[in-house]
N, C-alpha and C positions, 0 to 999 in steps of 0.2 A: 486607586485611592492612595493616596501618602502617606506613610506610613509614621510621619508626624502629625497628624491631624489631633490625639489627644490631649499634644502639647499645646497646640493652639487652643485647645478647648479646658483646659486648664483654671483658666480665670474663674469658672464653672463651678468648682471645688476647693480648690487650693489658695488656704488660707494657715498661716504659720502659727497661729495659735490654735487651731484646732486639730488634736490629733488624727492622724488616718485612722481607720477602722476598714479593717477587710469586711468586700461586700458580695456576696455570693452568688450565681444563679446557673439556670442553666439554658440553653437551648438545640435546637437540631442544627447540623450543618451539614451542606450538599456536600456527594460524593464524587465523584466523576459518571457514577450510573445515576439515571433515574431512577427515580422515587428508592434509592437506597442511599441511606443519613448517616451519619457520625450521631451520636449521642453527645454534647460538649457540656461538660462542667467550669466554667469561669470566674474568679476571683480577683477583682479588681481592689485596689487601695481607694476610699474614699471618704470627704473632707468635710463634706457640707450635709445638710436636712432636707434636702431638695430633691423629691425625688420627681418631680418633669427634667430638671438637670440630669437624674440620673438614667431616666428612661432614655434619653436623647441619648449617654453615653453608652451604655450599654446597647441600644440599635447599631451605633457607631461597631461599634468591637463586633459583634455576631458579624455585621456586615463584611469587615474587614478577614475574619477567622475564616466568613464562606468561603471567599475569594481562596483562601489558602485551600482549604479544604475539597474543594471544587477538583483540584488539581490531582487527586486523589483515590485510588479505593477504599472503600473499608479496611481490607486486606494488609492496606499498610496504614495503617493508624499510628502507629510508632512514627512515620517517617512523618506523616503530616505534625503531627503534638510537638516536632523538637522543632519543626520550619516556624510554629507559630509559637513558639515559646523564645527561643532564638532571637526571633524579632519583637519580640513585645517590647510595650513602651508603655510608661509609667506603671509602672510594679502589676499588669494583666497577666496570670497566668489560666493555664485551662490544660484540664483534664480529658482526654478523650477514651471513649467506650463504642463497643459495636456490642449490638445484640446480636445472638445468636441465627436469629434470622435474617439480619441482614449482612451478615457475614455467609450465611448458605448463599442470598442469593447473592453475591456478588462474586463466590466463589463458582456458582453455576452461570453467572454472564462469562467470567471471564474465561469458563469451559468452551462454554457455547463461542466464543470470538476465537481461540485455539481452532475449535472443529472447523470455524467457518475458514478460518485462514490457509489453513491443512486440505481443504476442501479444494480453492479456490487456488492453490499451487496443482495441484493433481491437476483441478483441469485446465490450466495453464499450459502444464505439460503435457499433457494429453493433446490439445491443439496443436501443441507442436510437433508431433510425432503425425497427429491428422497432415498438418500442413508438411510435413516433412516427404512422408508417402504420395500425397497429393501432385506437390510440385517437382520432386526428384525423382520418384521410383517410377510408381502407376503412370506415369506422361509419358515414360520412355520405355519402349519396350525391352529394350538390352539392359538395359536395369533393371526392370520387373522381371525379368527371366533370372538375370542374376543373383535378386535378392527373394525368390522364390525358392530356386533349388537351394541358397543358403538353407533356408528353414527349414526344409524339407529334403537333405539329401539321398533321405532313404524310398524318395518317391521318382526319381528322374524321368519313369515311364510318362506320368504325369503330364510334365512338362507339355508335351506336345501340344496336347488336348485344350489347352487354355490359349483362349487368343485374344495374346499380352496388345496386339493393335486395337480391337476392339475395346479394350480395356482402358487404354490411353486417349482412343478418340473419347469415348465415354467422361471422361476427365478432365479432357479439351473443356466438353462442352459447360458442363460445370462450375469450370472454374479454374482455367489456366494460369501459371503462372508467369510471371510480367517478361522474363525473357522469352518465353514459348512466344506471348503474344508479338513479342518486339522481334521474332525471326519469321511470325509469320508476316508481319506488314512489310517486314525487309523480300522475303520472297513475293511476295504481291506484286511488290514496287519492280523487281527485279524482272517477274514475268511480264509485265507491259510494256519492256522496253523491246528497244532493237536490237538485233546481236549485235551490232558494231558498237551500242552503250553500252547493253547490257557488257562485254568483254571487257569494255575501257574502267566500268565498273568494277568489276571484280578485281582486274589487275590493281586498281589503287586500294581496294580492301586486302589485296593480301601486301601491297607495299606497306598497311598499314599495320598488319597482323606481323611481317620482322619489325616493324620500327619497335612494339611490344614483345621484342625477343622470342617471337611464337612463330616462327618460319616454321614449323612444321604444320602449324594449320596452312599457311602461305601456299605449301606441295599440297597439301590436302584439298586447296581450292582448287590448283592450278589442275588437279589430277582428276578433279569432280568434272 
């Protein structure tokens, strides 16, 4: 809404012999929670006897105050009153108030949206620590072994006893991650050929692994 629409609605009132008289009232205005309100007290300047004129302005203004208000908590009352005092037109001022109760509860939403948020990072990261163990550790067993004894150095006897392959096929099946997948359709691909492909194959994957500065996988092929 424009926020000269008063001035256009003027003609309504404003008549130069007759003097303004402040006109008082009040209404609820939305907060950014549901069904929690502002309390608004509003004093407008007015000119005429008319009060269907006046009801239509006064609809007008609440209307316009919600908008502002909407944008809002309780919480900050202060900030909304100066945004809509700021912008007022033709001499509209208004006074805001929160009741105690809806100041509880919008101090208990805006709890409850913290916890959710705090919540909702945790298990964020917590997926990512699932998807981290999932796809790097537990898939390989020289990492699981690895980052086993990390944890536990004081158990190495241990080690033995857990069988990290078992583990990783286990994890396989689950729910592999996308280069595990993409090395095993590459070995797939690679076991149905001929040796005379398969060889001419490899030689161009390891010409391809120096042209990425990685000659040491290149020996690592050549030596597989």
């Amino acid at each position: 809404m424009s926020e000269n629409w008063l001035d256009r609605l003027a003609s309504l009132w404003l008549k130069p012999e007759d003097p303004a008289q402040p006109v008082t009232f009040s209404a609820e205005l939305p907060s950014c929670h549901p069904h929690v309100a502002f309390d608004a007290t509003f004093q407008v300047l007015w000119q005429r006897n008319d009060q269907a004129a006046l009801w239509t302005v006064r609809q007008k203004i609440t209307e316009w105050a919600g908008q502002v208000t909407a944008k809002y908590s309780v919480t900050q009352a202060g900030n909304a009153e100066i945004e809509i005092n700021t912008r007022k037109v033709n001499g509209v001022r208004v006074k805001l108030t929160v009741t105690r109760q809806a100041r509880i509860a919008a101090e208990a939403i805006l709890e409850i949206d913290r916890q959710t948020t705090l919540e909702r990072l945790k298990q964020q990261a917590e997926l990512e620590r699932i998807r981290y163990l999932r796809e790097s550790v537990y898939s390989r067993p020289d990492v699981a072994r690895s980052y086993w004894l990390y944890h536990h150095p004081d158990q190495p006897e241990e080690l033995l006893t857990i069988n990290f392959e078992k583990i990783a096929e286990k994890f396989g099946d689950v729910g592999e991650s996308r280069f595990l997948v993409i090395a095993k359709l590459i070995g797939d691909f690679l076991g149905r050929l001929e040796d005379g492909d398969r060889r001419y194959l490899l030689g161009q994957l390891g010409q391809l692994f120096s042209s990425y500065d990685r000659p040491d996988l290149a020996e690592r092929l050549e030596a597989s």
